[in-house]
N, C-alpha and C positions, 0 to 999 in steps of 0.2 A: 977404568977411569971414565971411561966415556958413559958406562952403563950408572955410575952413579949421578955423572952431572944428568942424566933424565932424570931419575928418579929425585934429584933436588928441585929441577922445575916441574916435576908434577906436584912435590909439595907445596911450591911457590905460588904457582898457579889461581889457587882459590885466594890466597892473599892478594896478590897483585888482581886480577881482574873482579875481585871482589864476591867471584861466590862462593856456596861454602857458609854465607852466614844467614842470618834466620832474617828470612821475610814476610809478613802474614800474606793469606795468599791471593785474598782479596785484593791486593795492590802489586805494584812492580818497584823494585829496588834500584838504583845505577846511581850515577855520578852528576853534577850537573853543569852548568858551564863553567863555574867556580871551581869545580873539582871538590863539590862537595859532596858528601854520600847524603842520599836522598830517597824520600819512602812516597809514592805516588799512587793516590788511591783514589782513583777516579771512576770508577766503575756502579757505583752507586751502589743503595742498599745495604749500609751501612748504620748498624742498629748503636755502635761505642769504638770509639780509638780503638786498634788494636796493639795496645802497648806496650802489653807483654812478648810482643813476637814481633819488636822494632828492639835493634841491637842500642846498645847503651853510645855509642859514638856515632849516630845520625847527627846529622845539620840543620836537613831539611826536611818538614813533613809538611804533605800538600795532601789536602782531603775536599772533596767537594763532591754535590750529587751527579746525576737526579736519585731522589729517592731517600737518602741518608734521612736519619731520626736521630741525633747524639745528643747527650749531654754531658756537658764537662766536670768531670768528676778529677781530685787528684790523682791524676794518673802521668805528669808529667816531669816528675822529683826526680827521676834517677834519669833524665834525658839533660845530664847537664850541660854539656855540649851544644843542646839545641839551639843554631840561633834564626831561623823563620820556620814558623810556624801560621798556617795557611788552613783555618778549617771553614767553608764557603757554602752555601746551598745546600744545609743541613741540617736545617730548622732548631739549630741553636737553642733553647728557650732564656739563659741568663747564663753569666760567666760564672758566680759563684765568690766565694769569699777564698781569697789567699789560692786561686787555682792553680795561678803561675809562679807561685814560691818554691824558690828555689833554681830558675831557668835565669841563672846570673849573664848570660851569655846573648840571652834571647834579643833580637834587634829588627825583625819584623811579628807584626801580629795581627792578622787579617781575618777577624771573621763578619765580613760582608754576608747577604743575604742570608741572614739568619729572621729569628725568631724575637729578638730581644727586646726589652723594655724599657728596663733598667739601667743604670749605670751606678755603680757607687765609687765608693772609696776606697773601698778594702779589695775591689776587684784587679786592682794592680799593685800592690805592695807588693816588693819586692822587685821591680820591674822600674831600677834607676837609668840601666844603660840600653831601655824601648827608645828605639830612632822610631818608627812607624807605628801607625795603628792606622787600622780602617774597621769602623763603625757603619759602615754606611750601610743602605737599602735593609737596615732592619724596622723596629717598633719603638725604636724610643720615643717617649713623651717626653721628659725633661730630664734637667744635667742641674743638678745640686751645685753648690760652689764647693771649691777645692777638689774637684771629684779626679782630676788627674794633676792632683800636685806631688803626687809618687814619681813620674813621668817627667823628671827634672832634665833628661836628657833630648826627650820628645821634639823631631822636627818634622815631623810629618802627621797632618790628625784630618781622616776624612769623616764629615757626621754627615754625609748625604742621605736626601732620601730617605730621612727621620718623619716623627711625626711632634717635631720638637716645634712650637712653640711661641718662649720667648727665652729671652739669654739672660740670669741672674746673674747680677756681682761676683764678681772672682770667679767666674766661670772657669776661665783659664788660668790659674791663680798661679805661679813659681813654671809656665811654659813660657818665660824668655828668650828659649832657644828654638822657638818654632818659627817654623819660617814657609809650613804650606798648611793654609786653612781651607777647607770645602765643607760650606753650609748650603748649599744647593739641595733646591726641592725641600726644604721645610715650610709649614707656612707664619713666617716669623714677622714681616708686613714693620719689624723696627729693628736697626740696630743702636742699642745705645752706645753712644762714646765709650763712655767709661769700663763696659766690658772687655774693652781692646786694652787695657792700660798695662795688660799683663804679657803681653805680645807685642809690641813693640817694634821687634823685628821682622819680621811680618815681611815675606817678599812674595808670596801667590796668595791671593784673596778672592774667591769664588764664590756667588754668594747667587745663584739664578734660579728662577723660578720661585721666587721669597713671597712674592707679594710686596715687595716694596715702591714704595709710590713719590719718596722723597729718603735723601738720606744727609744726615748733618754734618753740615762743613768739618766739625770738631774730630768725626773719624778723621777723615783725610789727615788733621795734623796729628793724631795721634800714631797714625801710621804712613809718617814718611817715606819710607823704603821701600813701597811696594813696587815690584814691577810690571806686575798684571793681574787684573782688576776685572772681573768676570762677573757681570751685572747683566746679562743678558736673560729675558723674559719675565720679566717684571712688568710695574706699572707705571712707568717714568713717563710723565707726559711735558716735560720741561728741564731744561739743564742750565741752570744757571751759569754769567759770563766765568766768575770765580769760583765754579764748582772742584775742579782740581787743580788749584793754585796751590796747594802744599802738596802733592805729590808728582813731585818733578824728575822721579826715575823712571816713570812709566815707560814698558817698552812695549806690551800688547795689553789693549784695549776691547772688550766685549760689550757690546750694548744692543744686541738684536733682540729682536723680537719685544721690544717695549711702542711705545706711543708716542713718539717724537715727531713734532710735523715739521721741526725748523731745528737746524743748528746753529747757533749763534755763532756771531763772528767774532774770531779769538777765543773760542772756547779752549782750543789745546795752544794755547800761546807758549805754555811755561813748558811740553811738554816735545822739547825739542829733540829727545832719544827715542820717540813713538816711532814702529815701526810696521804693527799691527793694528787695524782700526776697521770694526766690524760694527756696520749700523743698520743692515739688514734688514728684513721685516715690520718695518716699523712705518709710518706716517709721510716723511719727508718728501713735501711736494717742491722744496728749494731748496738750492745749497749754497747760500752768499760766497761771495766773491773773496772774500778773506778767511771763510771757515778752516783752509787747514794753509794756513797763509807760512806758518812759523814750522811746517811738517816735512823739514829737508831730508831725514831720515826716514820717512815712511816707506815701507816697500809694497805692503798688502792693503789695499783697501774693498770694501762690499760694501755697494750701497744698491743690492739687489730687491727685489720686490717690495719698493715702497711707490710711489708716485709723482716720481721725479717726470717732468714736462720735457727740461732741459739741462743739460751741464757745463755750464758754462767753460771757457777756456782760460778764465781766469781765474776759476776756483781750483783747477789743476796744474796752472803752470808751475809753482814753484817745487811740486812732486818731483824732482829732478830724479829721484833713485825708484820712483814706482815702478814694481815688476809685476803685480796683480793688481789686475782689476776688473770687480763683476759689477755689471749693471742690470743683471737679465731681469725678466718681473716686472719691467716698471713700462706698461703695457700702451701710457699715453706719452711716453718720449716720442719723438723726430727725428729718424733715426739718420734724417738728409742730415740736418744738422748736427750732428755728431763725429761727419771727418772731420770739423773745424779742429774741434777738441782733442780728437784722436794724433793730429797733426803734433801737438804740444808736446804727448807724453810719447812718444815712438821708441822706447827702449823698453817696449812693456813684452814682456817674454810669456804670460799668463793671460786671457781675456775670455770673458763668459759672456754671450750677450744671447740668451735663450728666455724661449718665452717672451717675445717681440717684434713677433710678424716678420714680412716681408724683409730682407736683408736688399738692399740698394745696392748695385753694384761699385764697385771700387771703393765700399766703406773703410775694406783692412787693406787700403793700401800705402798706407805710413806703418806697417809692421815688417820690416823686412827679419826681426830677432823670432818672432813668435814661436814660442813649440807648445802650447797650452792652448785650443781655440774648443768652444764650445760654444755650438750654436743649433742647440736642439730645439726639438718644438715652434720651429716657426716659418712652420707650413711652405717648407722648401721642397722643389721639386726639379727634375735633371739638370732644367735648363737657368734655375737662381745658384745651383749649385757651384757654379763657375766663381762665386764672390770669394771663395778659398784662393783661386790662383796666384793674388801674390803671397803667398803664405808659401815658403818654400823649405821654410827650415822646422814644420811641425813633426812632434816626438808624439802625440794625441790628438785625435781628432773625434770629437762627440756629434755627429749627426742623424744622433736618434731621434724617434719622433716627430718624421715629418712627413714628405708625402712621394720620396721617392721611388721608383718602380726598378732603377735600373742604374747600374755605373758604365759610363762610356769609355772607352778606352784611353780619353788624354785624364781622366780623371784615375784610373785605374793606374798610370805610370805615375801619380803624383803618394796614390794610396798604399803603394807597394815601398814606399820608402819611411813611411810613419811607423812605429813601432808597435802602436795602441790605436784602434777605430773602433767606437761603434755604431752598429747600423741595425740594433733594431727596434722594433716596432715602425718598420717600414714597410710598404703593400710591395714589397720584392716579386718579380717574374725571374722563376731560375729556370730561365729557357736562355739558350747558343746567345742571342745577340741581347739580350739586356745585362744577363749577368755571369754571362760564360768566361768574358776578359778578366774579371776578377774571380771567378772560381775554379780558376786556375791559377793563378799567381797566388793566391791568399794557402793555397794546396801546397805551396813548394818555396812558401816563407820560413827564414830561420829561425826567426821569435816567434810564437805564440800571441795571438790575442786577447784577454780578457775573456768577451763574447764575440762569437761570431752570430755575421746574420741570418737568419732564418727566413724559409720562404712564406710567402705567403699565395702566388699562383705558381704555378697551376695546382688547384684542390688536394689531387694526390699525393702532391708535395708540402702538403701545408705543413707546417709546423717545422721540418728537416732545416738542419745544420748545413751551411754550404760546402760545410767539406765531409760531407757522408757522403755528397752527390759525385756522380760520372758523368764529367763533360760530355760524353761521346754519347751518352744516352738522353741525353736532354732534349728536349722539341726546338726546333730551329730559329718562332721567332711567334710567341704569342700575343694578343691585341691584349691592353690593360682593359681590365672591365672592373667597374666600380663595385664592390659588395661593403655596401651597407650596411648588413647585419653583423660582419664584422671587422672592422675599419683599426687597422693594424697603427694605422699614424693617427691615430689618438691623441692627443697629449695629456698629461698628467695633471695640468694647472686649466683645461676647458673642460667644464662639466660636463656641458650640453653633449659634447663631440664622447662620449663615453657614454652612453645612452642614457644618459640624468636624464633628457627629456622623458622617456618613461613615468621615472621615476618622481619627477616633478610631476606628471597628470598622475599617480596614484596620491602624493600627495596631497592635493588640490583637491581629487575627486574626497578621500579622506576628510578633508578640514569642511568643504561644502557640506558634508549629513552631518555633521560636529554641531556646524553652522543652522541648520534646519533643523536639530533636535532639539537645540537649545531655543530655538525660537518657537518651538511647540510647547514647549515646558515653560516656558515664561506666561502664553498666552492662556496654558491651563490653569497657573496660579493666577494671572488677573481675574479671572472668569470667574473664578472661587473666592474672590476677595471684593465683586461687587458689592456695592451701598445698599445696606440692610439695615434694619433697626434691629439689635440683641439687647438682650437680658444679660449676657454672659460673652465672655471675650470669643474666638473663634476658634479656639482649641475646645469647647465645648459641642460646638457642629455636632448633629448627630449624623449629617449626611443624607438623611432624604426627606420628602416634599413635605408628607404627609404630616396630620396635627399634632403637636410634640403633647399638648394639654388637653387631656378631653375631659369629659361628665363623666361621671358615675353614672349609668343606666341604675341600676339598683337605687340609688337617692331619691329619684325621683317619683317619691311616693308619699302617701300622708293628707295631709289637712292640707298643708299648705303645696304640695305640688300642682304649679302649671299645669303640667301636661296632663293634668287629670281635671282640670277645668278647677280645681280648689281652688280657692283665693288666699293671698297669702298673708301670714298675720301680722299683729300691730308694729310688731319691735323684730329688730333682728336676731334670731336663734342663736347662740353661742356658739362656737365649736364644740362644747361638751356634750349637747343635743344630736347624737345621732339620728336620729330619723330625720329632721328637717335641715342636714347641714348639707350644702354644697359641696360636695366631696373632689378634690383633682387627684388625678395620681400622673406621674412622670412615664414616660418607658421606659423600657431596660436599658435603652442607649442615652437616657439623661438629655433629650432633646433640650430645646430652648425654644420658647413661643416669639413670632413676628405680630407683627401690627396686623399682617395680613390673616392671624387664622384665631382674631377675635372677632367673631359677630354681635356686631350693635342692632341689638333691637329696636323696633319700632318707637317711636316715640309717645309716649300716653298723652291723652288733651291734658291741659295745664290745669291743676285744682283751682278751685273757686280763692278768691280771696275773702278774709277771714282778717276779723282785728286781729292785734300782735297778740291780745288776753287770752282769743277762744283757741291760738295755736297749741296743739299736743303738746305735753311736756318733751324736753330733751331726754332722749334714751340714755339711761343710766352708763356711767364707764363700764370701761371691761374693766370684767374679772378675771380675767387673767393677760399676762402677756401675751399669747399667740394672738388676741384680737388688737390691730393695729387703731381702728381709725373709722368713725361712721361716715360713710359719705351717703349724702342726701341725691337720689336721682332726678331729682326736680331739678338740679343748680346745674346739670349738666346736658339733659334729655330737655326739660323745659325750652330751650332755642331750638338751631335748627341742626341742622345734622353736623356740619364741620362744626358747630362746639363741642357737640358729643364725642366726636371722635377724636378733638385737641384732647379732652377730657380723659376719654381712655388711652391715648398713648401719653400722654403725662403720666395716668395710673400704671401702664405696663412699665415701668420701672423700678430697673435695681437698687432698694435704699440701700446705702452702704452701711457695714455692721458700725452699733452704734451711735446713728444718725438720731437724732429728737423724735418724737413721733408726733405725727399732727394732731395728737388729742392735747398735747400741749399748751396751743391757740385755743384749744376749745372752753366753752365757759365755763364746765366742769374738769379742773385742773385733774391731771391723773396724779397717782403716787410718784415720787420722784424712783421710785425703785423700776419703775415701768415707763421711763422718761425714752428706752435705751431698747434696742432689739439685742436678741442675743448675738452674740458673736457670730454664730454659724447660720441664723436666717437670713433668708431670702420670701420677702414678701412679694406677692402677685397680687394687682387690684384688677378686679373684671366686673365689667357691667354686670349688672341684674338681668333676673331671666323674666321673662315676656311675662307682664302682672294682666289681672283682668280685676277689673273695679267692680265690686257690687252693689254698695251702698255708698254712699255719699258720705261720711264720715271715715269710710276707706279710701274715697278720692280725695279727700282733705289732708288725709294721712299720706306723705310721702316714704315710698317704699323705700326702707333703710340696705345698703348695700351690704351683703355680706363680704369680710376679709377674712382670706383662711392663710395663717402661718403655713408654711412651707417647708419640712426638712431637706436642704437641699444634699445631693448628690456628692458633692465636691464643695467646698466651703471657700466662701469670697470674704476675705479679710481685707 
């Protein structure tokens, strides 16, 4: 009898403790608090579900990386039983169509940090009796309407952490029975009313770091039932008196990290169940006298790192139930003037006031309940440390961050009764008499610390745990000596004291060549853009000194060359005449000529005057269009120098394509076909070259200018 009842609990065995059945082996199997069987696959490196090798009555599957690459394929149909399902840090890419059909039982569904983008509609059919869903810390862009009206049962929906957008109509379309929303970290900067009309019921509403800069009265009454209301880091730079006059259930309130410089008085008047009330971070250099006038139920308030001066004692008297309150941060408070106040609220069991210098003695001595005291950071040292003493009933105690060397022995009988302390980033000496009284008591505590402190002299000790150390081996009683280079009491909220100074002169030194390069570069462009006379705009520059226009060496030859002492003939040569024509050529870089690199010839004596009869005929028009225009050297060299030179810098100019030509005026009208330059020239007018008179009916004869048409380079339309 006896040998069979073994051998029934050895067969019992793999049933009741559950092994025996098939696990993949990349995960672990067992029970959960629920007593539900569960598949935990945490290990990472997971390329697909393994679904074939999870037994058909799992409950729970929990999958997350690092490492995992999955995609959701139908692979969870004969898991009907399933009801959470949890796949996390797995780079997801999209749910898929109809994944979850058939998971009639399924009532959580979390797949957070994923990959995802999308959401539709057909992603959850079949999925009436989904209580949760979390959406959150993936990709999505936007949410269709109706996209979870499958989701009839739905009270719980987190989209944080998206890269959604804004909210269309019927967003939430047939989730009546939702009653926790998290839109946090989208940047959605609006809510419209009317997307809430399908939530109604609505009791957590989380909506922080949105970008929202205002929000309309009409949510509030569309959602009366909220009870907390998470608007924290936004861009609220004002709260109207009746901002939350329809929601009158409020019981915790978020508002940190926004731009608040005032709270109005009666803001929370209606809002007599608030017990949480968080204004943090934000602006507020006053707290009116009636701001939380109507706040008999408040317990928690932070009104830390803003710019509060003062706190009035009638802003806080009728707190009658406050048990927290932090003011630390707000760095031009008075902190003498602060028992007044402290006086009012004395059943406060919590109190933060870090980051606020010097502590005044006998500040906490209206806390006789205190077990919550934090007052780090404000450059306390042995002998300020005594402002704890009437604190006698503390459960914590935070005096990290300041500046002291050593705990004394009546402070040491006070530290041995606190549960929680800490003490680092203090310059500690773990030598016999600064900190030997405590590294012995702290050595033969029944609880447990958090952190313990760490030393920081004597060198050989640096960095060590107080309870690594041996009382008996410790040095007797060493001098504090200041090291600088590395300064243990720090605080976290002073730049400077953390060796920012540095890093402020590299910055500096940085922004100063920033500052001088740019001032080099500015005066190189002036320099380049002094007042010059062009032909052509400055993107033409060729860039150096020399004459952008010269002679033909070669031209100058003939009957009529100058330079060969020839005298030059009656009428002006055409362009079609090569041997006596004035030839220019451009350089290769398509320079452009200045006023300065034409030379004006000497002036000839002035011909004799002559009836208007015995004057020369007018030289005949061009024949063709490259020749612009006769100009007569007489009417310009005739005076004295400054006409000639008016003369040719009036000639060194760009006619614009299509301008009239001066043969127009002239007494011999031209063709109108020749009225016109072509589109793409560019005429140059240049003095005449150095004439020499032979006969007197040659000085009578005024030497006619030659114009030579130009093909230009680059065309000026």
């Amino acid at each position: 009898m006896l040998l069979q009842w073994f051998v029934i609990c050895l067969l019992a065995m793999p049933v009741l403790t559950g092994t025996g059945r098939s696990c993949p082996i990349e995960c672990t199997c067992n029970l959960d608090e629920q007593n539900r069987r569960q598949v935990l696959c945490t290990k990472g490196g997971l390329s697909a579900v393994p679904v074939s090798q999870i037994d058909s009555d799992v409950r729970v599957i929990i999958i997350k990386g690092p490492g995992n690459n999955i995609s959701i394929g139908e692979l969870f149909q004969k898991l009907s039983l399933l009801e959470v399902l949890r796949i996390t840090d797995s780079q997801v890419p999209s749910l898929g169509n109809k994944r979850f059909w058939g998971l009639t039982k399924l009532r959580t569904l979390d797949l957070s940090k994923n990959n995802i983008t999308n959401v539709y509609k057909n992603n959850f059919q079949g999925q009436a009796n989904l209580r949760e869903l979390d959406l959150s810390k993936n990709k999505i862009l936007n949410i269709s309407s109706t996209t979870f009206d499958q989701l009839v049962d739905l009270r719980r929906l987190s989209l944080s952490d998206n890269s959604i957008l804004e909210l269309v109509p019927r967003t939430f379309f047939l989730l009546n029975k939702l009653e926790y929303l998290d839109l946090s970290g989208n940047p959605l900067q609006d809510l419209p009313p009317d997307v809430f009309h399908d939530v109604q019921e609505l009791r957590i509403f989380k909506c922080r770091n949105c970008q929202l800069k205002k929000i309309n009265p009409q949510l509030y009454n569309i959602l009366p039932n909220l009870n907390e209301l998470d608007l924290g880091r936004n861009e609220f730079k004002f709260l109207d008196k009746d901002e939350f006059r329809d929601v009158k259930r409020l019981t915790k309130v978020w508002l940190d990290g926004n731009q608040l410089s005032v709270v109005v008085d009666e803001l929370f008047r209606n809002q007599k169940s608030l017990q949480h009330l968080d204004l943090s971070y934000n602006r507020l250099a006053k707290v009116p006298n009636d701001s939380f006038q109507y706040l008999s139920n408040l317990t928690f308030l932070d009104l830390s790192y803003n710019k509060l001066v003062r706190l009035e004692p009638q802003s806080v008297r009728q707190l009658s139930n406050l048990l927290t309150l932090n003011i630390s941060g707000n760095v031009q408070m008075n902190l003498h003037d602060m028992r007044e106040t402290f006086e009012v609220i004395p059943q406060l069991t919590h109190l933060s006031v870090a980051d606020m210098g010097v502590l005044p003695m006998g500040l906490l001595v209206p806390f006789k309940q205190l077990r919550y005291l934090n007052i780090s950071g404000n450059h306390l040292d042995n002998m300020s440390l005594q402002v704890i003493d009437p604190c006698r009933e503390l459960e914590f105690l935070d005096i990290s961050r300041n500046q002291l060397y050593g705990i004394n022995e009546d402070t040491v009988g006070r530290i041995q009764r606190i549960r929680n302390v800490r003490l680092d980033n203090n310059p500690l000496i773990c030598d016999e008499c600064h900190m030997g009284k405590l590294i012995n008591v702290v050595q033969h505590l029944q609880w447990k610390w958090e952190t313990y402190p760490i030393c920081f002299l004597p060198k050989p000790l640096r960095g060590s745990e107080i309870t690594d150390l041996d009382v008996s081996k410790l040095h007797d009683c060493l001098d504090y000596i200041t090291d600088e280079e590395q300064n243990a009491a720090s605080t976290s909220h002073n730049f400077l004291e953390r060796g920012g100074l540095n890093t402020l002169a590299i910055l500096g030194g940085i922004i100063l060549v920033l500052i001088v390069v740019i001032i080099l570069v500015m005066a190189v462009c002036f320099s380049k853009r002094r007042a010059r006379y062009y032909t052509r705009e400055d993107r033409l520059n060729g860039g150096e000194s020399g004459k952008c226009i010269e002679k033909n060496p070669d031209s100058s030859n003939g009957n009529g060359n100058a330079a060969n002492g020839g005298s030059p003939p009656e009428h002006a040569i055409t362009p079609t005449t090569p041997t006596n024509e004035i030839n220019f050529k451009f350089p290769i870089d398509d320079r452009v000529c200045t006023i300065d690199d034409l030379v004006l010839p000497p002036a000839p004596p002035p011909p004799a005057k002559e009836p208007p009869s015995q004057l020369p005929p007018p030289p005949p028009p061009a024949t063709t269009t490259n020749i612009l225009n006769n100009f007569s050297y007489s009417s310009c060299a005739g005076n004295n120098t400054a006409t000639a030179m008016a003369a040719v810098a009036a000639a060194a100019t760009v006619i614009p394509p299509g301008a009239p030509s001066a043969a127009t005026s002239a007494a011999t009208p031209m063709p109108p076909a020749r009225n016109k330059l072509p589109s793409e020239a560019i005429v140059v007018v240049l003095p005449p070259p150095q004439v020499h008179y032979q006969t007197e009916h040659q000085q009578q004869q005024p030497q006619q200018l030659q114009l030579t048409t130009i093909e230009p380079l680059i065309s000026v339309n």
